[in-house]
N, C-alpha and C positions, 0 to 999 in steps of 0.2 A: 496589493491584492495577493490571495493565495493562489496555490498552483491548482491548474484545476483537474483532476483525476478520473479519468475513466474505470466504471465499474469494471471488475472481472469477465470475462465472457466464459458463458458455458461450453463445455467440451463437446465437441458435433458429435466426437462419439459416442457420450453420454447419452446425446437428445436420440440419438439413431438408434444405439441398444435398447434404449427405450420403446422407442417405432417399432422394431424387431420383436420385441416381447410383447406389444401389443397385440400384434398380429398374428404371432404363435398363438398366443390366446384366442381369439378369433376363430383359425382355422380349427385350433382344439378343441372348440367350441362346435363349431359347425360339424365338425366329425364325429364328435359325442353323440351330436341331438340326430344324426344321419343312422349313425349305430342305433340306436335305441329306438328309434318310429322304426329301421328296419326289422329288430326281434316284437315288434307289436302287430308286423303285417300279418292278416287272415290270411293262413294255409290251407288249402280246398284240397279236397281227394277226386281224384274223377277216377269211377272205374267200369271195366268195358270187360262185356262178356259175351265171345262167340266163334261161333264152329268153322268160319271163314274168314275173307279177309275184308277187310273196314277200311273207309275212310273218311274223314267230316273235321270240324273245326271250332274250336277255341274262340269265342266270343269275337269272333267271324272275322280274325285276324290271325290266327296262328293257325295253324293247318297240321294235322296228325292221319297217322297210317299205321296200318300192322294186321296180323294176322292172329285169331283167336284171342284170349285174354289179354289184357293192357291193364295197369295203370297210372295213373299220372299226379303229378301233385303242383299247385299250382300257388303260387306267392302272392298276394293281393287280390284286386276284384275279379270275380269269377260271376259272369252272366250269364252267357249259355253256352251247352255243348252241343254239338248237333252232329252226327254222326249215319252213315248208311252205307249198307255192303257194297262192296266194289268187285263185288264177283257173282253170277248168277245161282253157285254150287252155298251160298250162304244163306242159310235157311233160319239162325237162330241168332239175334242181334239185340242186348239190351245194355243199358248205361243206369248209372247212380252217383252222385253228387254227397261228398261227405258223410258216407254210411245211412243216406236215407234212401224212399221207397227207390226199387228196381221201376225203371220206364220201359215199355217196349212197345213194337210197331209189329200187329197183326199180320201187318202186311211182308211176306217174305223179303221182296226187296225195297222195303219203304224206309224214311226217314226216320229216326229217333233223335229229339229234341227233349235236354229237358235246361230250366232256365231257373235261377235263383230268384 
């Protein structure tokens, strides 16, 4: 009978740099498609016009303040802003969404809401 031979075996390193560059790829992948849906996200303009000082909130999660003109710019979904003076000497309070119509509240110290 003949001798009997075992096959070669593959180099672990081999199989590993392999695994290694798989996963480069992978992660380069995932960071590609993360960069690119984030230059595709809708940037919103919110702007804020008035003679005193304000305060109200960001799709009733994020919370803003200031006094007289403001405005803000905002990365993804934009639902509503809702805003109202925080001072009684504030007489003149209105908002707009992406350079459309001006909103405003009659009401000296009332709310201004406007919603996408």
């Amino acid at each position: 009978m003949g001798a009997v031979r075992r096959a070669p075996r593959r180099s672990r390193t081999k199989v590993m740099g392999s695994r290694v560059n798989a996963r480069r790829w992978v992660w380069l992948s995932l960071l590609a498609t993360l960069l690119v849906s984030a230059g595709c996200s809708k940037k919103h303009h919110i702007q804020i016009e008035s003679d005193g000082c304000w305060n109200g909130s960001v799709n009733n999660d994020q919370f803003i303040s200031d006094c007289g003109n403001a405005s803000y710019r905002v990365l993804g979904t934009l639902r509503c802003v809702k805003v109202q003076p925080s001072s009684a000497n504030t007489h003149f309070l209105r908002v707009r969404l992406d350079e459309g119509p001006w909103a405003q509240n009659p009401d000296s110290f009332g709310v201004v809401q406007v919603c996408n």
